[in-house]
N, C-alpha and C positions, 0 to 999 in steps of 0.2 A: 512450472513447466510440466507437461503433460509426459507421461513415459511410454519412450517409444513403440515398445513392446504391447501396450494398449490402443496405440492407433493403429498398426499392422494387424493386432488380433480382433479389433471391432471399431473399424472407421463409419460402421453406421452411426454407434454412437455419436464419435463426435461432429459427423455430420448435421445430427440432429439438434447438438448441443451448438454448432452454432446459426443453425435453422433458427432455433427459440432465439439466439441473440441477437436476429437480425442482420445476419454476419454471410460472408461469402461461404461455400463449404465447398469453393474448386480447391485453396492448399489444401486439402486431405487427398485428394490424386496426385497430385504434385508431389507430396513428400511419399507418400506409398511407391512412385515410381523412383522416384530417389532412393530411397531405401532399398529398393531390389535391384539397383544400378550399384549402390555401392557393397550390397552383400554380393552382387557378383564379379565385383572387380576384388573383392577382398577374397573369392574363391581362388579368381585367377592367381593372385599373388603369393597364397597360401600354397598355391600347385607351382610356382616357378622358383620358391623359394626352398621347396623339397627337392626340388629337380638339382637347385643347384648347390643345396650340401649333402644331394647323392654323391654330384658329380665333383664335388671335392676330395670327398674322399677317396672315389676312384682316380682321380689326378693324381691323390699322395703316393698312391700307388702304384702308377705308372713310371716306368723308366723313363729318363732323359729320352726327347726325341719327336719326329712329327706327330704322331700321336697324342704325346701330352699338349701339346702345344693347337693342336687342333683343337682338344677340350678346354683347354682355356681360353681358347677366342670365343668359343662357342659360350663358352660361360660369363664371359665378357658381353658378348650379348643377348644374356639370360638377363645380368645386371643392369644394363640398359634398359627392358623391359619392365624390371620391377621397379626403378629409377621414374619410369613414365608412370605405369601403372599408381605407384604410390603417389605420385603428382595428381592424377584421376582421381584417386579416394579423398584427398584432402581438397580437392576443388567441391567433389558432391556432399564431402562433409559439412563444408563451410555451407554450401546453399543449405540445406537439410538441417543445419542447428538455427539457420539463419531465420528458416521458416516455423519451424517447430517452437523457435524463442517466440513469434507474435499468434500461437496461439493460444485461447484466452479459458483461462480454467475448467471443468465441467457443473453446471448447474445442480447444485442440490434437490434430489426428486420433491425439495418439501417449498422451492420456490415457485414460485408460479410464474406461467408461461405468459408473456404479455410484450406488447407493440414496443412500449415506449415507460414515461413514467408516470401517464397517466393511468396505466393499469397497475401500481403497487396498489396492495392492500391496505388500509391501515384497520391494526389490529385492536385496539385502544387509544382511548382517550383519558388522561389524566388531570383532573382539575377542573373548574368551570370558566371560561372564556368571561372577565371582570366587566361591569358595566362602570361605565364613569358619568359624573355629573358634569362633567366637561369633555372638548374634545382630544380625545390623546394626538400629541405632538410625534411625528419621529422622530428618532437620534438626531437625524441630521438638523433639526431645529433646535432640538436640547442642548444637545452638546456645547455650540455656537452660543446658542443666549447664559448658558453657565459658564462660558470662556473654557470648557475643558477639553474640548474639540475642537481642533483647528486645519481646516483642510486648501487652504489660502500657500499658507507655510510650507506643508506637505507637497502639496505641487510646485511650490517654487525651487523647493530644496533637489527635488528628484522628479518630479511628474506628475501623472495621473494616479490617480486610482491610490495615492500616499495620503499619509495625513498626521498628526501631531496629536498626541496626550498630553493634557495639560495638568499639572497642578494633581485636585483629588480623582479626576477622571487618569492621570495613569497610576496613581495609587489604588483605583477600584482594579486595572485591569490585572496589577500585579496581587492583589489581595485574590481576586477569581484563581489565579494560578495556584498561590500557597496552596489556599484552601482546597483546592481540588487533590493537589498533589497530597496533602495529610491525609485526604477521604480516603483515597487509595492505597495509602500506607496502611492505615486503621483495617482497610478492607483484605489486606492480605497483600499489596505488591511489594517490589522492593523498588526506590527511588533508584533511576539511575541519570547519572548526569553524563551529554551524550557530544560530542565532535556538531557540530553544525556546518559541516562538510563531510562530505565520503567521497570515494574513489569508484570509478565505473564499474568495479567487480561488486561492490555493495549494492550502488543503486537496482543493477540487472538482478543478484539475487533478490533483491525485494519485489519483482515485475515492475518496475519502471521500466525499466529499458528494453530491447527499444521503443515499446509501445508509447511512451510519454516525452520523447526525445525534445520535440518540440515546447515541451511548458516546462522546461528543467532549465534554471539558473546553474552553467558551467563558466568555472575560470579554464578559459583555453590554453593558459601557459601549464598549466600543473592537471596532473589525472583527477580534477575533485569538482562535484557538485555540490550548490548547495542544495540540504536537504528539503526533500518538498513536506515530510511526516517525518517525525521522529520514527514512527514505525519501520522507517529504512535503516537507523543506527541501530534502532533493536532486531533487527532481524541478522544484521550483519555481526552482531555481538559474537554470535557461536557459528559465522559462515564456517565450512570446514573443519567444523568437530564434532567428535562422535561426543553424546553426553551421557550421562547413567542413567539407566531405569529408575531407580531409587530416588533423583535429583525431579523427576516430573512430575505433577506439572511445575515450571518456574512462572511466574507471577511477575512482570515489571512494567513498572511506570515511569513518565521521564518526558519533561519538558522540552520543546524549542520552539523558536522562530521557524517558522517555513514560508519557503518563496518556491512560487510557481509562477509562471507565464498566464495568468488568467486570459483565455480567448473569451470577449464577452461582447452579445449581440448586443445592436443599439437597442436601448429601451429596457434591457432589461437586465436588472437588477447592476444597475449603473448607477443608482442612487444613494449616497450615505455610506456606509464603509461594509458593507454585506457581503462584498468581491473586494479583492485586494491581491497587490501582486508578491506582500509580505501580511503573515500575520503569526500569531500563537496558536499554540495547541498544546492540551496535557494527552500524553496517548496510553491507555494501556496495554499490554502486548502478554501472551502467553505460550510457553511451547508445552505441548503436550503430546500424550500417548494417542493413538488415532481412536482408538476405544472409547476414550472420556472425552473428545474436544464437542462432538455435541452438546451433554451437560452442561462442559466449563463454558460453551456459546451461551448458553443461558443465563448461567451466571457473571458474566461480563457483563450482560443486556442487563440485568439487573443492577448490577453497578452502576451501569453510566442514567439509569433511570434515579438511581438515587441522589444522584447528583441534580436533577432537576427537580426533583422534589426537594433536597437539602435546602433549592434556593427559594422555592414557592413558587416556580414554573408551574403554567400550566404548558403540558406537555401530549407530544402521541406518540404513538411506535408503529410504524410503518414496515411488510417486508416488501424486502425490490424485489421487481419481476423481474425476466430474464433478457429482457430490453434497455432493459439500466443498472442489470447486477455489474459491477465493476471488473474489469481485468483479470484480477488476482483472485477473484472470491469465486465459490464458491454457495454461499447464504452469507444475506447482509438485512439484518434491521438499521434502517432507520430511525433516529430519536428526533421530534421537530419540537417546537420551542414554540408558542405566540405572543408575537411581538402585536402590539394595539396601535403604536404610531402608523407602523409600516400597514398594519391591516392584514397580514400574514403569516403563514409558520415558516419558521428556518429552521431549516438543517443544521442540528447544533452536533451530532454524532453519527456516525457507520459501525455498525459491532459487525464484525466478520470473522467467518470461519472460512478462513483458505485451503485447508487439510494440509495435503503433502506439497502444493502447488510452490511455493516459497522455498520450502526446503531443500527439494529437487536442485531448482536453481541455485541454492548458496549453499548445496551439500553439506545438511546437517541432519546428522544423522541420532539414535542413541540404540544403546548397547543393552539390550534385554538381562534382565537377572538372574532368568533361567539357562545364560549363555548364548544361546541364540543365536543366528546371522543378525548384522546390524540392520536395523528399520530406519526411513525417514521420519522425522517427529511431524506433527502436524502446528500449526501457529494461527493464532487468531489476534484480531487487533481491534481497539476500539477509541474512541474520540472520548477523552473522561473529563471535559468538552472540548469545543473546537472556539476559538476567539477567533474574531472580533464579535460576534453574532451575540454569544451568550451574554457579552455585555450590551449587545442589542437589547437584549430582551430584559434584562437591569432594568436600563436605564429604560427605556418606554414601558415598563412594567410597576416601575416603584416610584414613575412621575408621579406630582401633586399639583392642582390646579393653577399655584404661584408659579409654576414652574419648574422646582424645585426636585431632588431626588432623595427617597429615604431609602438608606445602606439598610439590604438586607442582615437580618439579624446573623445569620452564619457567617457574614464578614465582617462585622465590624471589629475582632479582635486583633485583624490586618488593617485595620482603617482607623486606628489607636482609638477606639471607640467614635469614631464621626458616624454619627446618627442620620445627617441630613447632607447633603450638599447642594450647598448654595450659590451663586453669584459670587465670583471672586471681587475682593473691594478693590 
């Protein structure tokens, strides 16, 4: 959430900021006139509430008699006044948080300005795109001919867009997890195992809400969604605490399931398991001092790059322009992944720096060492990867002409050394 006190003192900017995004920029009048609607009903109040523990004390004062009895009718409907009046502040409250919660972070000076997401940059390329002596297969033909994918099942069980692991292909998926999660252990995080539900004061601090109300899996009997990112239980972790200087930056990783509402156009990417309305994810997440989260941005990016290297991805790093930078963020690289069957990169990770944007909302704050008034901390979050995709890129990546898939060397110590997968007999 944006602080209000920076959209009253320079609404050009975030007029601009959401110029770059493509975005409407009438709420910034909207809540500016709200804003001095309710600093002057909160004046009036302020003036009727003096008035009237003047005029108490002059009452205590007065003898029995019309007199007194005048000043408390009169005060009587002093109370009346500020009865309505506070009824006014909590209506413009409510519109004014209500606006203020769906605006969308400010763009970092170092993102670039751009329509859509055909203007992100990509900054590197990693690896060299393989040539085959045959034609590469997609998942959605692998999977099927090695019986380890089954999307028949999937849909029959629940719907669309589901599907089934079978056998060694959901042993490959839970082997990608281990392994990811030790990479980030090794690299500095702390594993945390996390609720696969939250409560709508979690989700809203993490910018879900209400901007993403629509793609959120909620139980309507009970306050709880399912989580769409683990990044939502880690942010919620220290909602409303102040933490130590000394304790920053913290460092955590932490598996789940996540379910969203996928809106997905006909034609595209409607094929194979690329979109899903359940999948995994390993996340990393960090809080930090607002001074270091640039670096630590860097250094996340480097992590979830090592992770595609670990596997023998070839990989790029993309940054988004301000046409596709997300909600919450602030700067957001990109990590894409090429897959050979499908003939294209996916989007296997988002590293972001959100600053104060998160905190704001889940009021978390920490306690400087030199004393100091309390600061909001800054939080960044990244995909260390995103499933089902990266075992996209596995499986179409480590096929062999039979058809067959060989387990990269980093997991097979999850895959009790299986070397190859084959054709179940």
């Amino acid at each position: 959430m944006l602080d209000l006190n920076l959209i009253r003192e320079r609404p050009e900017l975030i007029r601009l900021s959401l110029q770059n995004r493509q975005l409407d920029t009438h709420p910034v009048d909207v809540i500016l006139s709200l804003d001095e609607k309710r600093r002057a009903l909160l004046i009036q109040v302020e003036s009727l509430k003096a008035q009237r523990n003047a005029a108490s004390k002059e009452i205590g004062k007065t003898a029995e008699g019309k007199e007194r009895e005048k000043k408390i009718a009169e005060m009587r409907d002093v109370g009346d006044q500020i009865t309505n009046l506070d009824k006014q502040v909590t209506e413009v409250e409510t519109e004014l948080n209500a606006l203020t919660a769906n605006l969308p972070n400010l763009p970092d000076e170092r993102t670039p300005v751009g329509l859509s997401e055909e203007e992100n940059v990509v900054l590197a390329t990693h690896g060299d795109i393989r040539e085959y002596q045959f034609k590469p297969k997609p998942h959605w033909e692998l999977g099927p001919a090695l019986g380890i994918l089954d999307f028949d099942r999937g849909t029959k069980m629940t719907g669309s867009r589901f599907y089934v692991l079978n056998g060694e292909g959901a042993r490959l998926q839970r082997a990608l997890i281990a392994w990811m999660l030790d990479l980030h252990i090794r690299q500095g995080y702390t594993e945390k195992y996390l609720p696969f539900v939250v409560r709508t004061a979690t989700v809203f601090g993490a910018g879900q809400l209400p901007k993403f109300a629509d793609n959120l899996y909620k139980d309507h009997e009970e306050d709880l969604y399912f989580v769409p990112t683990a990044e939502v239980p880690l942010t919620g972790l220290h909602m409303d605490e102040i933490l130590d200087e000394a304790s920053l930056p913290r460092y955590y990783t932490g598996y789940t399931p996540c379910f969203r509402r996928e809106k997905m156009s006909a034609g595209r990417d409607v094929r194979g398991i690329k979109r899903g309305h359940q999948f995994d994810k390993v996340e990393m997440y960090i809080y930090a001092r607002p001074e270091e989260s640039d670096e630590l941005l860097e250094r996340m990016r480097s992590h979830a790059e090592a992770t595609c290297a670990g596997l023998g991805l070839t990989y790029r790093v993309k940054q988004l322009c301000t046409g596709d930078l997300g909600f919450a963020s602030a700067i957001t690289y990109d990590i894409e992944v090429w897959a050979p069957g499908c003939a294209e990169w996916l989007e296997v990770s988002s590293v972001s720096n959100v600053r104060d944007f998160q905190a704001r909302r889940a009021n978390i704050k920490y306690r400087p060492s030199d004393g100091g008034k309390v600061k909001f901390v800054h939080t960044l979050n990244g995909s260390g990867l995103g499933l089902p995709r990266t075992l996209i890129a596995v499986m179409e990546n480590y096929q062999q002409a039979d058809g067959t898939i060989l387990v990269p060397e980093a997991l097979r110590p999850w895959m009790a050394d299986i070397k190859v997968i084959k054709p179940a007999v």
